[in-house]
C-alpha positions as CSV (number, residue, x, y, z in Angstrom):
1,X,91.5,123.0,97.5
2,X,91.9,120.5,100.0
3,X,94.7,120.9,102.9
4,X,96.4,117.9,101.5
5,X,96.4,118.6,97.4
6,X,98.0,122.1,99.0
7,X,100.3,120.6,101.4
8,X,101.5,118.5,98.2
9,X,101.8,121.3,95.9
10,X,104.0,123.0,98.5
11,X,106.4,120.0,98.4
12,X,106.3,120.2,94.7
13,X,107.4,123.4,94.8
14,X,109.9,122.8,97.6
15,X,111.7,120.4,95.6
16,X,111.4,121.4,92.3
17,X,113.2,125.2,94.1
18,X,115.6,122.8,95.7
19,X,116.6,121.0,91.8
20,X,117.6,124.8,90.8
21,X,119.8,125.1,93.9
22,X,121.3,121.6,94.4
23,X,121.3,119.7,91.2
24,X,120.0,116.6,90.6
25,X,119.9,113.9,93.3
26,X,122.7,111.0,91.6
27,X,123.2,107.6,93.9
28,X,126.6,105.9,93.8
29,X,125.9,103.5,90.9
30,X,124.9,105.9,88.5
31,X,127.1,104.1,86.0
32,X,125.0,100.9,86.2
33,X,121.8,102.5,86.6
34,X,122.3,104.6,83.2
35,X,123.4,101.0,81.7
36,X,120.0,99.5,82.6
37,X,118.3,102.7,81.6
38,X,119.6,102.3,78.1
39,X,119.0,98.2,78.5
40,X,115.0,99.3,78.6
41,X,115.4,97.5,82.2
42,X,113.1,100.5,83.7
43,X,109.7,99.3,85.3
44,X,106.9,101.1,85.0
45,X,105.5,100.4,87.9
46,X,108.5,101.6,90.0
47,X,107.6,105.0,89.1
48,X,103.9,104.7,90.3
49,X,105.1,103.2,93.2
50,X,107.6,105.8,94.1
51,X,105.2,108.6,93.4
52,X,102.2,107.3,95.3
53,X,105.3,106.9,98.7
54,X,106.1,110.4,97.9
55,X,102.0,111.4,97.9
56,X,103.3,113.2,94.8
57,X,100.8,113.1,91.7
58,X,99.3,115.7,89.0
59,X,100.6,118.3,87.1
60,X,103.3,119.1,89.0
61,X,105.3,116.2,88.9
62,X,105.3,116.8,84.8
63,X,106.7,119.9,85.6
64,X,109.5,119.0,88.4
65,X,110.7,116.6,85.8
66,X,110.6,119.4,82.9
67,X,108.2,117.3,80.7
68,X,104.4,118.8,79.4
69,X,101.2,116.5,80.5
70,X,100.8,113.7,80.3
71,X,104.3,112.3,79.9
72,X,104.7,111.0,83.2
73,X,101.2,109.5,83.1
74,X,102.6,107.3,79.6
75,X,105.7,106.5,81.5
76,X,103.9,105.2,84.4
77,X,101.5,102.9,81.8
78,X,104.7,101.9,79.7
79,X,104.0,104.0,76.8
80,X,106.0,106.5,77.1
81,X,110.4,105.9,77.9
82,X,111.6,108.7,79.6
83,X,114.6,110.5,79.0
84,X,118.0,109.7,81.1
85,X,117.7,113.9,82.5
86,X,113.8,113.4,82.9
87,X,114.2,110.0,85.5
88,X,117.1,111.6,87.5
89,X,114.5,114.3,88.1
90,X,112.1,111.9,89.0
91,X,114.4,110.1,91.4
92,X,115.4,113.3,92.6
93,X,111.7,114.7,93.3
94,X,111.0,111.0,94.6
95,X,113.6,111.5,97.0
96,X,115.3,108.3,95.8
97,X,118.2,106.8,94.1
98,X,117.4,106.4,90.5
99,X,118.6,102.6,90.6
100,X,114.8,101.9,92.3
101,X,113.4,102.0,89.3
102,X,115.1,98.7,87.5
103,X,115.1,95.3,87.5
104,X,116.6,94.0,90.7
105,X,116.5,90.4,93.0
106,X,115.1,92.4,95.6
107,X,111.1,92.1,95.9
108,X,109.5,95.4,95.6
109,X,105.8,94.5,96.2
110,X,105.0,96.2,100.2
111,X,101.3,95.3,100.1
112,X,101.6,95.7,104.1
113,X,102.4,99.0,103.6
114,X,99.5,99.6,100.9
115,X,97.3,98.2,102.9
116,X,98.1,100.4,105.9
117,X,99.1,103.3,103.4
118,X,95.2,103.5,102.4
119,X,93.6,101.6,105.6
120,X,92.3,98.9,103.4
121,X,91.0,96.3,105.8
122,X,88.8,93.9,103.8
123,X,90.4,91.4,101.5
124,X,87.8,92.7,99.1
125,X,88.8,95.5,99.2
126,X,92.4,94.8,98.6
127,X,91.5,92.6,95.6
128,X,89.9,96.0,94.3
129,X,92.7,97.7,95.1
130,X,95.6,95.5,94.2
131,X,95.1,95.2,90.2
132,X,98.2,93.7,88.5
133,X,101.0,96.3,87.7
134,X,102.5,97.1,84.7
135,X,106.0,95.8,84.7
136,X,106.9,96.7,81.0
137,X,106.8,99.5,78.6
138,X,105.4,98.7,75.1
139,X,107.2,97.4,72.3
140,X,106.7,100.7,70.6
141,X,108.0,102.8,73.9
142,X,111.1,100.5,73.6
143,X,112.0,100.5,70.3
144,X,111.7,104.6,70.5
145,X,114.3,104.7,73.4
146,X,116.6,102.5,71.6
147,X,116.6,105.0,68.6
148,X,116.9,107.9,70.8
149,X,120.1,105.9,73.1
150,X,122.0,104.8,69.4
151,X,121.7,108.4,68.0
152,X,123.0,110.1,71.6
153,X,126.7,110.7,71.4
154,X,128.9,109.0,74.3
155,X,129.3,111.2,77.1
156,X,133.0,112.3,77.8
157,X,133.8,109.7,80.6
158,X,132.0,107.0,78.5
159,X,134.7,107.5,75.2
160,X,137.6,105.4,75.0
């Protein structure tokens, strides 16, 4: 095994011991982020995104979020809508605020960062590289989550 597949693993493990200890990381608007979660407003792209910053990929991502293979994979392609538990794990092993992963005014495109990320210096090679992302899940993905969020009971805080 390479040094860096086992330098990743160890963070896997690192955080997914640190979940069990601390809890789940949750950012201040939590409130509006589970709002747009229900909405369908999550990207799938986001989650790519966030995962290829955190060098995070594989198996063990599934895992850290408490889902089998290849969930994560069909969220990332828009097939799949994760669970409200399963993406504050993702956030949480992405080291992030789960409100990254919506719609926002903000661009979140950094292709100076890809670029040096993965030392692509031709714009040939960035063409290659660059191949459109998948800002949507499918109709199907969507229409699943929507069952699922109608037959969830309110939370405490979130009944009259």
């Amino acid at each position: 095994m390479s040094k860096r597949l086992q330098e990743r693993d160890e963070r896997v493990r690192a955080l997914r011991s640190s979940r069990k200890r601390t809890g789940i990381v949750v950012d201040r608007s939590e409130r509006e982020s589970r709002s747009a979660w229900e909405d369908g407003k999550l990207i799938p792209d986001r989650i790519t995104t966030y995962l290829d910053m955190a060098g995070l990929d594989g198996p063990g991502v599934d895992e850290a979020c408490g889902v089998k293979e290849p969930a994560v994979d069909l969220w990332e392609a828009g097939e799949l809508y994760p669970t409200w538990e399963q993406l504050l794990a993702l956030a949480n092993i992405c080291s992030i605020g789960v409100k990254a992963f919506f719609w926002d005014d903000a661009p979140h495109e950094i292709p100076g960062y890809w670029r040096q990320h993965f030392n692509i210096k031709s714009d040939a090679d960035w063409e290659a590289f660059n191949q459109p992302a998948i800002m949507r899940f499918t109709p199907a993905a969507l229409a699943d989550h929507r069952s699922r969020v109608e037959s969830t009971p309110a939370t405490p805080e979130e009944t009259p």
